[in-house]
N, C-alpha and C positions, 0 to 999 in steps of 0.2 A: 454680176460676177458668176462663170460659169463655176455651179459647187460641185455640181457632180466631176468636171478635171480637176477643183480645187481639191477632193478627196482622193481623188485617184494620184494625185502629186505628193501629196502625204503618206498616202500607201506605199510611194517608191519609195521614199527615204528607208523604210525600213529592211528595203530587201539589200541582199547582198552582192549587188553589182553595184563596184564601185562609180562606174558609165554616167548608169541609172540614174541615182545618187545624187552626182554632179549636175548632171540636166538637172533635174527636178528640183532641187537647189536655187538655181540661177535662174528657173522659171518661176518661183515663188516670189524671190527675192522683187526681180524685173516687174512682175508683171502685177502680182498680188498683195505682196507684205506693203507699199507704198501706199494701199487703200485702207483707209479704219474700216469697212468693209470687212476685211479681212481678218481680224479681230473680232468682229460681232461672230464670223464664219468657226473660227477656231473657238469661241467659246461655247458654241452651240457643242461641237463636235464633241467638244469635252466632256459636257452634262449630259449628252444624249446618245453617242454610238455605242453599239454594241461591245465593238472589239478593247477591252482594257488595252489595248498595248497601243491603238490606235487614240485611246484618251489619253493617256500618258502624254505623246507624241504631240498631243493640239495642248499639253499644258504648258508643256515645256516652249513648244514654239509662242503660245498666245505668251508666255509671260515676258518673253523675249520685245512682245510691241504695245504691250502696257503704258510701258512709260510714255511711248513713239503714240498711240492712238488712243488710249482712253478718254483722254479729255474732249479727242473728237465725237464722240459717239451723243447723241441725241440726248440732255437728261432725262429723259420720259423713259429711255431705253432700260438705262441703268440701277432700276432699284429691282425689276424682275429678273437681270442679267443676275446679281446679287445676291439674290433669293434662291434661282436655279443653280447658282456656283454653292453657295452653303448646304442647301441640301441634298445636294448630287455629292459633294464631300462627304459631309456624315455618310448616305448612304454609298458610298463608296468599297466596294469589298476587297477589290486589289490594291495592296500595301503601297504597293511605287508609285500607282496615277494617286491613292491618295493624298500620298505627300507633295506627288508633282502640283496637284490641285491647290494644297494645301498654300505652296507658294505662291500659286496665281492670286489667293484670296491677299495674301500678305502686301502681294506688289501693288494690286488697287487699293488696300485701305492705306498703302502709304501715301498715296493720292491724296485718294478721298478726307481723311482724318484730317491732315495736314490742311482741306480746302472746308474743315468744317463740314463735311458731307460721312456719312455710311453712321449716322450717331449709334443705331441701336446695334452696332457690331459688339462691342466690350460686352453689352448685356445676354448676346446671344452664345458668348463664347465662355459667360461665365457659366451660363445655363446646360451647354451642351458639356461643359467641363466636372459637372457636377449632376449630368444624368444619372437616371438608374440604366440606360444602356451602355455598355462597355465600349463599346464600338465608337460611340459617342462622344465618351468622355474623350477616350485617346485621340480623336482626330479635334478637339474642342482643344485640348491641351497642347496640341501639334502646331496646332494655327497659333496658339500664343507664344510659343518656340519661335517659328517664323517670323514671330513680329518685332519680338525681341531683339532677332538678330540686327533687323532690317532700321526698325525703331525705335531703341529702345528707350527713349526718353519720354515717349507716351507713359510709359508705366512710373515714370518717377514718382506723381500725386497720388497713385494708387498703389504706393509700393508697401502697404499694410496688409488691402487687401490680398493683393496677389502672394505674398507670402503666405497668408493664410490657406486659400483655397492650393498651392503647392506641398503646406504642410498634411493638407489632407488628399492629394490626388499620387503624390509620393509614396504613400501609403495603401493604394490601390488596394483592394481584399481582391482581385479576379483578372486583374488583366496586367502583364509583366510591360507592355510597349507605353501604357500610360505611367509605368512608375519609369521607365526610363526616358520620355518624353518629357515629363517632369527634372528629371537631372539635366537634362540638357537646358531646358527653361532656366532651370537655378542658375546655370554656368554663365549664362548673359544676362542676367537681373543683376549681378556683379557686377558691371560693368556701371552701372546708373545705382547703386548703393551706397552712399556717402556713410561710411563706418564710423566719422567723426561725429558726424550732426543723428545720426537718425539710430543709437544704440538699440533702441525698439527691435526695429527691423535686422539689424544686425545680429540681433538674438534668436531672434524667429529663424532667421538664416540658419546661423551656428547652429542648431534644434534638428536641424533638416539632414545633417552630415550623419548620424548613426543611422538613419531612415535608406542615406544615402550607400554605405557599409552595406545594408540588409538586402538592397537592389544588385551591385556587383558580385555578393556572395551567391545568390541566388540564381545570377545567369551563369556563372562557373560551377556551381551546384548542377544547373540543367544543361551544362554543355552548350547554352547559347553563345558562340564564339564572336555572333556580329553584336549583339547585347551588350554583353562582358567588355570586347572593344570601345563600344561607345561609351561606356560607364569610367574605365580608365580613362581616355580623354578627357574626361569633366574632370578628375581628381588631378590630372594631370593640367589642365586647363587652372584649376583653382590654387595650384602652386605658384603659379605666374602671377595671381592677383597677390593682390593687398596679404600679408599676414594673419592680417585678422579673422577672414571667411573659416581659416584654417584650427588656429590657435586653439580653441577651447579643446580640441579632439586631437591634436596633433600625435600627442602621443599613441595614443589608442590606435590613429588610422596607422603609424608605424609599425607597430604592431602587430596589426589587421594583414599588412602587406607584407611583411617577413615571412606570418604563418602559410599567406599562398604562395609564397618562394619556393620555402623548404616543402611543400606539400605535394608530393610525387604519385598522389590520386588522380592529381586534375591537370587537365593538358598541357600541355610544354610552351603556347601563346601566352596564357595566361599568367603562367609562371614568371616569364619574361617579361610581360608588362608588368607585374608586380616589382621586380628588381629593376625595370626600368621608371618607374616611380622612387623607389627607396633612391636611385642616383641622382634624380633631379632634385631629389629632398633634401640630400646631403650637401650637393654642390649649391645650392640657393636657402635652406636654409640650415646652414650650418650652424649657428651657435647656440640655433631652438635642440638639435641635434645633439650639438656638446652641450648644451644641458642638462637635456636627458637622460646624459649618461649610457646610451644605448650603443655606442662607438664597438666595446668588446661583443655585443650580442650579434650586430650587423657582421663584425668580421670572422666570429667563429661559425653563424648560420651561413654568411657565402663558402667557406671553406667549405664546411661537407656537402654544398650543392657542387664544390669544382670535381667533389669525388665522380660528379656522374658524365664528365666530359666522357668517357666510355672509349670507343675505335674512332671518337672520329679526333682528326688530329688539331695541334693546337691552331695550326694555320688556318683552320677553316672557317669559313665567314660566313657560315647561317646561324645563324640569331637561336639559341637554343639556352636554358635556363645555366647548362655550366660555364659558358661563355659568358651571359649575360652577371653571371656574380663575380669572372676575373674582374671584368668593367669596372664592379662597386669596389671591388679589394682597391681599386686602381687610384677611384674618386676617395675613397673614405681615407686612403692614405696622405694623399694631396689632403681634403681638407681639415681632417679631425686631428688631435697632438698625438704623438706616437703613444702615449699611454693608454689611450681606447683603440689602437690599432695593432701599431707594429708590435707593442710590448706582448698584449695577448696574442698576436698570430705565432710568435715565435716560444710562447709557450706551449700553443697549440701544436706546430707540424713537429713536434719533436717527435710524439707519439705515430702522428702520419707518417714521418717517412722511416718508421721503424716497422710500420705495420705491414704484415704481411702479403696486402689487397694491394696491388699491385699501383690501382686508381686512387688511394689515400697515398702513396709514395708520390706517385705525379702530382698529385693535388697540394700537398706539404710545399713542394719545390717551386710551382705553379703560383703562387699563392703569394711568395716569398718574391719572386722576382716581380710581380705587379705593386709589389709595397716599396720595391727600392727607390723609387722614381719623388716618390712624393716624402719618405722619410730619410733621405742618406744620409746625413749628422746620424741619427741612432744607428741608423743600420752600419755605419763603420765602425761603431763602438762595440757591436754587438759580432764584430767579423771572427774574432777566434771561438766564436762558439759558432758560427755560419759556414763557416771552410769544413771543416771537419764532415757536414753534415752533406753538403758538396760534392766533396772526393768519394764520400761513401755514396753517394745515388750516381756516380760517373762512371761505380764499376757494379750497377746495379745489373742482375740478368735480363730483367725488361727493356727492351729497344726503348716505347715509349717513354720510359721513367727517366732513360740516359737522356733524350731526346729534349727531356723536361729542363733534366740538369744545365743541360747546355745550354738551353735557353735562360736557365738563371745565372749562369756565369755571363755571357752576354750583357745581360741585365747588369745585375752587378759591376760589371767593368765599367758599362756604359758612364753611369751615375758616380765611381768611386774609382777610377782608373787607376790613381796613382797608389790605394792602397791596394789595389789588389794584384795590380802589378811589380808589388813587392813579393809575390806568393807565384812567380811564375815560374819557380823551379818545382814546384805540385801541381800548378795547374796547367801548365804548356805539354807536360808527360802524358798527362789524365786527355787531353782531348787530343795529342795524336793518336793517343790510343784507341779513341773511339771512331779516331779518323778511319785509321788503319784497318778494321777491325768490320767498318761499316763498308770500307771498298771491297774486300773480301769477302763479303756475303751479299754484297751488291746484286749477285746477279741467283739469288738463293731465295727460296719461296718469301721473304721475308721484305724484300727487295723497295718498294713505298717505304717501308719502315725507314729502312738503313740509309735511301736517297736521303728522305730528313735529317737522320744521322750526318749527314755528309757537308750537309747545307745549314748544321744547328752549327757542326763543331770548324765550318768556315767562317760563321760570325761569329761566334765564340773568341776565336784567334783574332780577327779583323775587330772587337772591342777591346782585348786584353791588352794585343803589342802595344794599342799608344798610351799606353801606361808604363811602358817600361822606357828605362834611359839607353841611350844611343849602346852602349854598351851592352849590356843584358840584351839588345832586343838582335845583337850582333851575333849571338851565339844562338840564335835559330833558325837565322836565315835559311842556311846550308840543309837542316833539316824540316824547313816546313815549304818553301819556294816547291824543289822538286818534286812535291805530292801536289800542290795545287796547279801549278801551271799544266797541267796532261786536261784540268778540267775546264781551261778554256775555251775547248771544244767540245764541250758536253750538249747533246740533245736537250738535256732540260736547260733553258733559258734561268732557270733561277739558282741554278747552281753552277751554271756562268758567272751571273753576278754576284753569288757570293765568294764566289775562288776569287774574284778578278778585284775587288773588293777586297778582300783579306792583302791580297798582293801588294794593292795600293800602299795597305797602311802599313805592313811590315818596310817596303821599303821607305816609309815616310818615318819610322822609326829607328830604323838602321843605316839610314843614308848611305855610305860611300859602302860598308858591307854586303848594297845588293849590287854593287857594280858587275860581279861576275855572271849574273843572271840579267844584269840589261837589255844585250843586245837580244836573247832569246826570246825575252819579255815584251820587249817593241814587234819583234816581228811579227808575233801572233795578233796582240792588241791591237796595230797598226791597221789591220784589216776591218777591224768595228768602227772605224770613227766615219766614217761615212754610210752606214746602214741607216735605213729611211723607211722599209717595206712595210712596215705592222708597227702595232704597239708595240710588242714585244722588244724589237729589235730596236727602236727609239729607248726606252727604256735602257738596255744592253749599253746603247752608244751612251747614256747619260752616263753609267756605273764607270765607264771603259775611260771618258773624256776625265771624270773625277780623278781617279785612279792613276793618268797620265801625269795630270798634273802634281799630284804627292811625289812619285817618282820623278819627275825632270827638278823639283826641289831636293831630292835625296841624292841625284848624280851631282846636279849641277850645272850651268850654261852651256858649257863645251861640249861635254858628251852629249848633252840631249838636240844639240844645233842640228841636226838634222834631220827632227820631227817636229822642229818649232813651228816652219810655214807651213806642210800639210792637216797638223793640230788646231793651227789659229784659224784657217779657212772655213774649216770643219765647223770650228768655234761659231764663227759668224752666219755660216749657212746656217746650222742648228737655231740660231733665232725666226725661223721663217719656217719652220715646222709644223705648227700650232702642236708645241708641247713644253707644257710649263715646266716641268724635271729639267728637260733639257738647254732649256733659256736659261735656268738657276745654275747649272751644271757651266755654262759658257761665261756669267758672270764671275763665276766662282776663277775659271780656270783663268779668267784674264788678269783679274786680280796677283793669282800664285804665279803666272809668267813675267808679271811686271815686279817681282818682288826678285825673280829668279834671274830675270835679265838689265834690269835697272836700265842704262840709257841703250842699251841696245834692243830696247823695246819700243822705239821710237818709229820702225819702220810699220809698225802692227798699229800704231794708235790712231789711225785716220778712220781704218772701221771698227776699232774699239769703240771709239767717241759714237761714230754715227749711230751705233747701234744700241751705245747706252742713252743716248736724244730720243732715238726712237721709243724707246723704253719708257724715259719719263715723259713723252707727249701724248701716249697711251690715255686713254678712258681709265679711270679707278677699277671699275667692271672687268674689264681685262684681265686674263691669268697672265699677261706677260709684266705688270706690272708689278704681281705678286714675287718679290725675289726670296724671303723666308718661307 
C-alpha cells in the first residue's frame, strides 16, 4: 500500500474543493478502504502524525472500518495497536481527535470484549479515571461515556462500582470536562439500571443529581454555553427515563430551573433551555407537578419573563426566554387544573395590564390568550371580568399592546366562539377601529407596527364572526367586506391571507347577506386558485381554495355554478404539488362541494375518488397521507 498517496488522499478530504473531495473519496473507498491494510494505516496516522486535524480525520475514518477490518488484522498486531490507541488518547491534547480517538477505542472493545479479548481495558480505565492527572481522568471518563453508549450491558455486573467511582469523578476539584463527562456517563448507565431490583444503586444514582445541579450552575456561571448545553440534555434526557432516577430531587431541580428562567444575568440560551425543561416536566410529568403544588409559582414566574418580549413582535420565531415562557403558560394550562393556573394568572394580569410599562400591559393580554386553549370551561365563566379588560387594552395608546389584545380576542373566540359572540356589538366596533386606525398610519413611521395591526385585527374578525348567528353576523357584512377586500391585493402575502380568510368566514356566517359582494369577491380570488410559483403563493392558493369553499356554501349551488369546474380542477391539480396545506385544503373543499351540490356532484367524483385512492395507498411516511 502506497502510504505516502494514502496520506496525501487524506489530506484532500480536508480541503475545500468540492472536485477534490469527490475523487479522493472514491479513490479511498475503490482502491484502499477494501484492504485491513488500511486500517492498520489509519490507526498508525492517528497515534503518530503531527497535524491534530489530520488525526482527527484517520479516527473518524479508521472507526468507520473497525467493524469491516479488525478482526482481520494479525492478533500479534493487536495488543500494541491497543496500547499505542490508549496512550496516544490520554496524551492527546486536541479536544476533538481526542474524543474522535476516544470512539475508536470504544468500537474495538466492542469487538474485542464481546470476543473475550482487551481483558485489562476496564482496569486501565478505572486507573486513568481516577489519576492524579486531570487530562487523564477526563479522557479515562470519556472512554467510559463511549462505551456505555455503544455497550452498555458490560457495565450491568459492575454497576456498584461504576457508580461509585461517577460519584467521585462528578465531583472533580479541577477539571469542568471530567464533571461533565461524568453527566453524560450517568445519562446511559440509566439505561441498563434496574430501579426495581438493584435499590443500592438506584441511590447511589439519586446521590449524583445535586452533584449534577452544581455541574450546570457552574457552566452558566462561566458562560460555558457548549457545557451548560450538554448538561441540559442529560436532565432533559433523564425526564424520559424511568421516574425514579428523577424523584428524590424533583422538586428541588424544579426549582433549580425556574430560578435560571427568571435569572436575567445569564444568557438568553440558557434561560430557554431552563423553561424548555420546566415544559417537558409539566407535560410528562404532570401529577409529580400537581403535587407540588408549584402550578401558581410556574405561571406567575413565566408571566413577568413575558414582560421582556421587548420590540421583537409576537410573531417572531427565534427561540428567546419571553417566547419560551408563552410556551409553558400554553403547556401548564393544557395540563395542570385551572386552580394553579388560570385562577392565579388572572389574578395576576389585573395589575399587569393596569401598569403603566407598557411590556406588563402586553404581557397580562399575552398571557391570557395562551391559557384559553387548555382552560375554556373556567375561562367562560371568568368572561365578564375578561371583556372589560379587553376593550380597555384595544384602545390602549401602544400599537404593540393593541396588537396583543387582538391577538387575545382571536384566542378567545377561537376556543369560546359562541360566547363571545354574543359580545359582538363591543367587540366588532373595538377592532374596526383598530382596523381603521392602523390603515391610516400605515404608511406613518410606525408602519411594521400597524401592518400587525392589520393582520391581528383580520384574524380577530375571521375568529369572532363564526360565532355569531346568521343574523347578527348580517349586520356587518356591509361594513367589514369593503375594508377587507382592497387587501387582497396587498404586497404582504400574510395579510392576503388573513383578509381573504376573514372573508371566507363572514360569508360562511352570513350566507345569502354576502350575495351583494359575490361577484366582486370571485373576481379577484378567482385569479389565486391556480398559483404554483413559491411557497408563498401555494400557501395563498391553500387560504384562497378554503375560503371558496365557505362562500359557495353561503350563496349556494346556482350562484356559485360558474366557478365550480375551474375550482374542482384546481382542487385535483393541488394534490400533485408536494404541499401538504394544500392536499388538506382540496380534501376539505371536496367534501363542502358535495354537501353544497349533492347529486349534481356526480360529474366531479371520478377524480374525487381517484385522488382520495391515491391518498390512501400512500406510504404512512407521507405528508399526503396526513389530512388533520
Amino acid at each position: 500500500m502506497d502510504e505516502q498517496q494514502f496520506v496525501g488522499l487524506l489530506e484532500s478530504l480536508m480541503q475545500p474543493d468540492t472536485d477534490r473531495v469527490k475523487a479522493a473519496t472514491a479513490t479511498l473507498n475503490k482502491t484502499y478502504y477494501s484492504n485491513p491494510a488500511s486500517l492498520t494505516a489509519l490507526l498508525h496516522i492517528l497515534v503518530s502524525h503531527q497535524s491534530p486535524n489530520l488525526r482527527q480525520l484517520a479516527a473518524i475514518e479508521s472507526r468507520k472500518l473497525v467493524k469491516k477490518h479488525w478482526l482481520d488484522l494479525l492478533n500479534d498486531q493487536k495488543p500494541q495497536i491497543r496500547e499505542q490507541l490508549l496512550q496516544s488518547t490520554l496524551n492527546e491534547d486536541q479536544s476533538l481527535a481526542r474524543h474522535s480517538k476516544a470512539r475508536v477505542i470504544a468500537s474495538i472493545a466492542q469487538i474485542d470484549l464481546a470476543d473475550g479479548q482487551w481483558s485489562d481495558l476496564p482496569d486501565f480505565l478505572q486507573k486513568a479515571s481516577t489519576s492524579q492527572t486531570a487530562s487523564h481522568r477526563e479522557v479515562g471518563v470519556y472512554i467510559i461515556y463511549t462505551l456505555l453508549e455503544t455497550m452498555p450491558d458490560m457495565f450491568q455486573e459492575n454497576m456498584g462500582a461504576m457508580l461509585q467511582l461517577f460519584t467521585q469523578t462528578i465531583q472533580d476539584p479541577e477539571n469542568a470536562e471530567v464533571r461533565i463527562n461524568t453527566m453524560l456517563a450517568l445519562s446511559e448507565i440509566c439505561m441498563v439500571l434496574d430501579t426495581d431490583e438493584d435499590p443500592q444503586s438506584l441511590k447511589a444514582f439519586q446521590n449524583t443529581i445535586p452533584h449534577m445541579v452544581r455541574v450546570l450552575q457552574q457552566a452558566v456561571d462561566d458562560g460555558e454555553e457548549d457545557r451548560a448545553m450538554q448538561a441540559f440534555e442529560v436532565f432533559n434526557k433523564l425526564l424520559s427515563y424511568e421516574s425514579a432516577f428523577l424523584n428524590a430531587h424533583f422538586g428541588d431541580l424544579m426549582q433549580f430551573m425556574m430560578q435560571l428562567a427568571a435569572n436575567t444575568n445569564i444568557d438568553d440560551d440558557s434561560r430557554s433551555q431552563a423553561l424548555s425543561f420546566l415544559m417537558q416536566a409539566v407535560r410528562y410529568r404532570k401529577l409529580k407537578v400537581q403535587g407540588l403544588r408549584i402550578g401558581e409559582q410556574l405561571t406567575t414566574t413565566s408571566l413577568q419573563i413575558v414582560t421582556e418580549l421587548g420590540e421583537l413582535s409576537a410573531e417572531d420565531e427565534d427561540i428567546t426566554p419571553a417566547r419560551s415562557a408563552l410556551g409553558l403558560l400554553d403547556i401548564l394550562s393544557e395540563n395542570l387544573p385551572p386552580s394553579q393556573v388560570a385562577v392565579p394568572l388572572l389574578r395576576a394580569i389585573g395589575p399587569f395590564v393596569q401598569n403603566p410599562n407598557a411590556d406588563y400591559r402586553r404581557a397580562g393580554i399575552l398571557a391570557l390568550g395562551m391559557c384559553v386553549e387548555g382552560a375554556p370551561d373556567f375561562i367562560s365563566t371568568q368572561l365578564a371580568e375578561i371583556l372589560p379588560m379587553v376593550l380597555h387594552l384595544l384602545e390602549d395608546p401602544e400599537v404593540r399592546v393593541r396588537s396583543a389584545a387582538l391577538n387575545g380576542v382571536a384566542r378567545l373566540a377561537d376556543d369560546l366562539a359562541e360566547e363571545m359572540g354574543k359580545e359582538h356589538a363591543r367587540l366588532i366596533p373595538a377592532l374596526v377601529k383598530n382596523f381603521d386606525l392602523a390603515m391610516q398610519q400605515l404608511n406613518g413611521p410606525a408602519g411594521d407596527e400597524n401592518l400587525a395591526i392589520i393582520k391581528q385585527s383580520c384574524m380577530a374578525i375571521d375568529s369572532l364572526i363564526e360565532g355569531l348567528d346568521k343574523e347578527d353576523a348580517s349586520k356587518y357584512v356591509g361594513e367589514l367586506v369593503p375594508r377587507l377586500s382592497p387587501l387582497f391585493q396587498h404586497p404582504d402575502v400574510k395579510v392576503q391571507i388573513s383578509a381573504i380568510g376573514a372573508t371566507g368566514s363572514i360569508a360562511s356566517a352570513s350566507e345569502e347577506a354576502f350575495m351583494p359582494y359575490f361577484e366582486g369577491t370571485m373576481q379577484t380570488l378567482g385569479q389565486f386558485v391556480s398559483l404554483k410559483d413559491s411557497e408563498d403563493e401555494l400557501e395563498l392558493r391553500g387560504v384562497v381554495c378554503d375560503s371558496l369553499g365557505k362562500i359557495a356554501s353561503a350563496v349556494g349551488a346556482d350562484a356559485f355554478q360558474p366557478y365550480v369546474t375551474p375550482l374542482m380542477q384546481a382542487s385535483e391539480e393541488a394534490l400533485h404539488l408536494d404541499h401538504p396545506r394544500l392536499r388538506e385544503t382540496s380534501y376539505i373543499l371536496w367534501s363542502t362541494m358535495s354537501k353544497v351540490y349533492d347529486d349534481k356532484f356526480a360529474p366531479y367524483l371520478a377524480g374525487v375518488v381517484k385522488g382520495l385512492i391515491e391518498c390512501l395507498q400512500q406510504d404512512e411516511s407521507e405528508d399526503g397521507v396526513t389530512l388533520g
